[in-house]
N, CA, C and O atoms as CSV, one atom per row, in Angstrom:
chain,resi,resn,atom,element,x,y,z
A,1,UNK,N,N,19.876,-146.002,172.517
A,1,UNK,CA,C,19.633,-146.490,171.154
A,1,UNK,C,C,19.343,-147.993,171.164
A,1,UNK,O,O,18.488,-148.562,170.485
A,2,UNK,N,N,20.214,-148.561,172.065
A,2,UNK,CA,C,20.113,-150.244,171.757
A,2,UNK,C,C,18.434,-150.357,172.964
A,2,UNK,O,O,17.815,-151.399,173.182
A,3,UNK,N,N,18.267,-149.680,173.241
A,3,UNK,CA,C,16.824,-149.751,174.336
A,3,UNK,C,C,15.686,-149.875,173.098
A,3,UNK,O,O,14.752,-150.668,172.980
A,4,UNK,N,N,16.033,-149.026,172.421
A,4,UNK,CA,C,14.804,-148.482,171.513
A,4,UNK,C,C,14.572,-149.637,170.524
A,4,UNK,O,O,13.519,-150.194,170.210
A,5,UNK,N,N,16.248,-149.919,169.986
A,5,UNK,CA,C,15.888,-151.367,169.150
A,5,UNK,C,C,15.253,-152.684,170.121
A,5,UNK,O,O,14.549,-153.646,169.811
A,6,UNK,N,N,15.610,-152.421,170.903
A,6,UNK,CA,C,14.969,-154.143,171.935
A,6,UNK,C,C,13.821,-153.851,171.726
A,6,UNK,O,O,13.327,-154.642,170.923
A,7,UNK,N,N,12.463,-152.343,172.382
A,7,UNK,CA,C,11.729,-152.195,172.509
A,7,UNK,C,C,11.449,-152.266,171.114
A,7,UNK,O,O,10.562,-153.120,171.119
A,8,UNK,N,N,11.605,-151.952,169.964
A,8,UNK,CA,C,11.103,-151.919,168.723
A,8,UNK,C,C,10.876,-153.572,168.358
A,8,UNK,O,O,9.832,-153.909,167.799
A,9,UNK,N,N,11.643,-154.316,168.618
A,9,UNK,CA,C,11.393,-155.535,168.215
A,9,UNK,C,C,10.770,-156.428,169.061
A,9,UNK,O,O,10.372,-157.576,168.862
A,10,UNK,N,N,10.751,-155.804,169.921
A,10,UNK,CA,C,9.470,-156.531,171.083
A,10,UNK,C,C,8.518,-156.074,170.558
A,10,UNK,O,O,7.618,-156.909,170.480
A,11,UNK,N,N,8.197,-154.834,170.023
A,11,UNK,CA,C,7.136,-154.085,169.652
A,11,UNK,C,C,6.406,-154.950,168.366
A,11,UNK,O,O,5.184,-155.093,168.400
A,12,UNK,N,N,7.112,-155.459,167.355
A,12,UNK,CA,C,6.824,-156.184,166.416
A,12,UNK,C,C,6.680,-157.656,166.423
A,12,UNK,O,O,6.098,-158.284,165.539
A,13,UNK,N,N,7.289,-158.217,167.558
A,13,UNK,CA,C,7.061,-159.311,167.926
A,13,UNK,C,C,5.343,-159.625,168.364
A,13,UNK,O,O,4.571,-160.455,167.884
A,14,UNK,N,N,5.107,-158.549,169.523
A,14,UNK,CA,C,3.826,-158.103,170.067
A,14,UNK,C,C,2.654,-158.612,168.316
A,14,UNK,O,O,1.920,-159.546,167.995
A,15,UNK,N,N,3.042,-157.584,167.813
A,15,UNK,CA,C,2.049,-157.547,166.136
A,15,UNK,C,C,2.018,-158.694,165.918
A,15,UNK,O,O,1.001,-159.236,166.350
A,16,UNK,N,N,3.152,-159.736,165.099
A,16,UNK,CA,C,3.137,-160.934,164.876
A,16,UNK,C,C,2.876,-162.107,165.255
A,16,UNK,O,O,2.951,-163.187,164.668
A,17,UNK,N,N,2.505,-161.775,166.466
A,17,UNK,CA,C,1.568,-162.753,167.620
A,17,UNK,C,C,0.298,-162.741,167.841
A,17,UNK,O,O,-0.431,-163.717,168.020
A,18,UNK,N,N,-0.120,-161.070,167.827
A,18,UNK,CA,C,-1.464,-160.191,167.880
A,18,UNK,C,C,-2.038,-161.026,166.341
A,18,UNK,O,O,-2.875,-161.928,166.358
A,19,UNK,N,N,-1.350,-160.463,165.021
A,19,UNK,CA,C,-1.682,-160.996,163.683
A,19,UNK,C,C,-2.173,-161.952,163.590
A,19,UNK,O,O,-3.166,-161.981,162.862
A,20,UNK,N,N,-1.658,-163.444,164.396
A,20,UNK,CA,C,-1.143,-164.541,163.607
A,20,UNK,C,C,-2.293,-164.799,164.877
A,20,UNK,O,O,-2.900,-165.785,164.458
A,21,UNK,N,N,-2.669,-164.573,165.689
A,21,UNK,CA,C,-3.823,-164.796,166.307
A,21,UNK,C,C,-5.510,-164.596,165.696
A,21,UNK,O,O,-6.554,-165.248,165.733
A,22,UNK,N,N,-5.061,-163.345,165.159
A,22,UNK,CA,C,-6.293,-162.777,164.628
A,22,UNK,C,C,-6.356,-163.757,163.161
A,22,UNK,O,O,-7.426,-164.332,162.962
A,23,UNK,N,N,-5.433,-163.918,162.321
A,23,UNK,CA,C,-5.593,-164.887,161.643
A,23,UNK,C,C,-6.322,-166.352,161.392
A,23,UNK,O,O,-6.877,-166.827,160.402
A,24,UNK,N,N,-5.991,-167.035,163.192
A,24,UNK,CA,C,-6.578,-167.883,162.906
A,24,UNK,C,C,-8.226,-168.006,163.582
A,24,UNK,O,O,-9.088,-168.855,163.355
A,25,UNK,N,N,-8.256,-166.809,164.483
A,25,UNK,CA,C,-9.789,-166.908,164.274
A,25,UNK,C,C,-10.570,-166.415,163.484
A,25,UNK,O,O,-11.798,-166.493,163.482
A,26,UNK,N,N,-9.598,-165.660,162.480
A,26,UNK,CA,C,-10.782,-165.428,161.100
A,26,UNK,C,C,-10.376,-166.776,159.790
A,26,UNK,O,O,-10.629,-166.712,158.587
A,27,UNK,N,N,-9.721,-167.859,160.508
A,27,UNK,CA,C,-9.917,-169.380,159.899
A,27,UNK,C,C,-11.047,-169.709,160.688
A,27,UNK,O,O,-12.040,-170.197,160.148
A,28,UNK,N,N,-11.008,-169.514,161.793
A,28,UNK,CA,C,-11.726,-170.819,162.704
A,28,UNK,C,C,-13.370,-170.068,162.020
A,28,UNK,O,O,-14.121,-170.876,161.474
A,29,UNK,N,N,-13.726,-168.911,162.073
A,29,UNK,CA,C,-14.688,-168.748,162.146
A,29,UNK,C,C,-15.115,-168.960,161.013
A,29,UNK,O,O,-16.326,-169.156,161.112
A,30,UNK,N,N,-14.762,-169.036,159.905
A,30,UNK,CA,C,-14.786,-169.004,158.245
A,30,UNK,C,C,-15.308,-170.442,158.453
A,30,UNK,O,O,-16.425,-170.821,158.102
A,31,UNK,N,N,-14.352,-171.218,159.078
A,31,UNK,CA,C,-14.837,-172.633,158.947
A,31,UNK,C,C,-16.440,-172.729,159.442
A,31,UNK,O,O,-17.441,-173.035,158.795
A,32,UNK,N,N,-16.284,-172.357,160.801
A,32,UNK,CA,C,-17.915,-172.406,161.039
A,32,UNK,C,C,-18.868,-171.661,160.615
A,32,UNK,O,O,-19.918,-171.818,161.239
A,33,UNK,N,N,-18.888,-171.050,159.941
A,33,UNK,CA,C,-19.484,-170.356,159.215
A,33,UNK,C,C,-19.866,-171.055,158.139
A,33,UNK,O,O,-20.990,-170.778,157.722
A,34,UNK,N,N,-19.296,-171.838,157.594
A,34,UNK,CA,C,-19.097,-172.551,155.892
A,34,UNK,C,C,-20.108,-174.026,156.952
A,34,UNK,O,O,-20.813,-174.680,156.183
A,35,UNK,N,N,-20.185,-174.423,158.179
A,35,UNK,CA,C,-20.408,-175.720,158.390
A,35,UNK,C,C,-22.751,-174.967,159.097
A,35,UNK,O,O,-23.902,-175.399,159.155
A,36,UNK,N,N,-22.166,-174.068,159.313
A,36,UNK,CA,C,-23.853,-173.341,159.468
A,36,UNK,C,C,-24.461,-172.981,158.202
A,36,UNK,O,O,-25.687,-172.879,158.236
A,37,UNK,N,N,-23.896,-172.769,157.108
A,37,UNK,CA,C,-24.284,-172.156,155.881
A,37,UNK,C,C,-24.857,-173.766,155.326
A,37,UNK,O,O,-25.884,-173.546,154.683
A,38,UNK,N,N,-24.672,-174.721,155.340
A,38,UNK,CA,C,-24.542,-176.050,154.758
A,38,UNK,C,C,-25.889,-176.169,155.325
A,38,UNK,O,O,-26.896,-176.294,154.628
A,39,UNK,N,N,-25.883,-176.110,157.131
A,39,UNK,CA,C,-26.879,-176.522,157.829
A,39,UNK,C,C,-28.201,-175.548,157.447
A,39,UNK,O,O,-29.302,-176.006,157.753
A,40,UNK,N,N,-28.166,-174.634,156.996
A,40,UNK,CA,C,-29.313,-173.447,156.430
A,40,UNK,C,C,-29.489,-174.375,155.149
A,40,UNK,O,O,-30.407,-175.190,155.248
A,41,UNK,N,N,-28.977,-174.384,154.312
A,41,UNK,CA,C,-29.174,-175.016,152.925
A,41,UNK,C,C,-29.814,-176.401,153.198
A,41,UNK,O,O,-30.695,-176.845,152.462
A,42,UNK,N,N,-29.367,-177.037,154.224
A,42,UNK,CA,C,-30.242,-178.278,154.670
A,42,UNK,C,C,-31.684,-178.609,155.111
A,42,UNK,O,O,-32.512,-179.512,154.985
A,43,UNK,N,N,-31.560,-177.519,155.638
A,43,UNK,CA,C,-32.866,-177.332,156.547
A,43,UNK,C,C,-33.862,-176.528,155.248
A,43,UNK,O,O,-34.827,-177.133,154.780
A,44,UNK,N,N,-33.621,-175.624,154.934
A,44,UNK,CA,C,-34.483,-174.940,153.877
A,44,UNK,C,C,-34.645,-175.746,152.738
A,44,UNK,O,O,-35.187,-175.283,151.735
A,45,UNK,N,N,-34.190,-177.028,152.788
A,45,UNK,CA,C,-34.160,-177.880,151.599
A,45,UNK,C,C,-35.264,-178.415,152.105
A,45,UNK,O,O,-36.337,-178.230,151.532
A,46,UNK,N,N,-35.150,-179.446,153.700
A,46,UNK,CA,C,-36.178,-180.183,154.237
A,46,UNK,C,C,-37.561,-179.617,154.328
A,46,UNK,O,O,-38.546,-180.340,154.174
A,47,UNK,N,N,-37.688,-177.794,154.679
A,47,UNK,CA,C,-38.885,-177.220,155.170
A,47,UNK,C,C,-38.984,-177.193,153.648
A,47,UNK,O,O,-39.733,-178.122,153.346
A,48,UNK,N,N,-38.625,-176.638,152.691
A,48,UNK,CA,C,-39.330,-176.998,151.565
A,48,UNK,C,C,-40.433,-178.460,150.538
A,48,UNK,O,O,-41.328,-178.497,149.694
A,49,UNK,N,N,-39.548,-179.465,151.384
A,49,UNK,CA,C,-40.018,-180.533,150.870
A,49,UNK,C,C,-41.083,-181.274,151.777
A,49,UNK,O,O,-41.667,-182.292,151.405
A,50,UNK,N,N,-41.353,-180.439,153.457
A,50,UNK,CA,C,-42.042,-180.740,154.344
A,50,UNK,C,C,-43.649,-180.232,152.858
A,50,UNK,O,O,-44.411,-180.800,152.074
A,51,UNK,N,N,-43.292,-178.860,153.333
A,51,UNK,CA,C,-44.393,-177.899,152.881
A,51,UNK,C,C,-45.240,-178.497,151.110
A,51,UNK,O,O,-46.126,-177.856,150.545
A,52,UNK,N,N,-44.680,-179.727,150.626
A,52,UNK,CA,C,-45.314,-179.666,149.584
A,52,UNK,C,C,-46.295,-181.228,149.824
A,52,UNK,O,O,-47.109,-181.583,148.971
C-alpha cells in the first residue's frame, strides 16, 4: 500500500513537471509568435507602400 502511494505521487509529480513544462513553451512560443506577427504587419505595411 505505502509502495503504491510513493509511486502515485511520483506519478503526479512526473505530470506537474511534464505540465509546467508544456506550459511554458506554449508561453515561449505565444511570445514568438506575437514578435513574427508584428514583423508580417511590418513588412506588408512596407511592400505596400514600396508598390505605390
Amino acid at each position: 500500500l505505502l509502495r503504491n502511494r510513493v509511486s502515485a505521487q511520483q506519478a503526479r509529480e512526473r505530470k506537474k513537471v511534464y505540465v509546467n513544462d508544456l506550459e511554458a513553451k506554449v508561453k515561449e512560443l505565444e511570445d514568438k509568435n506575437s514578435v513574427l506577427q508584428e514583423k508580417i504587419s511590418t513588412l506588408v505595411n512596407e511592400n505596400t507602400m514600396l508598390r505605390k
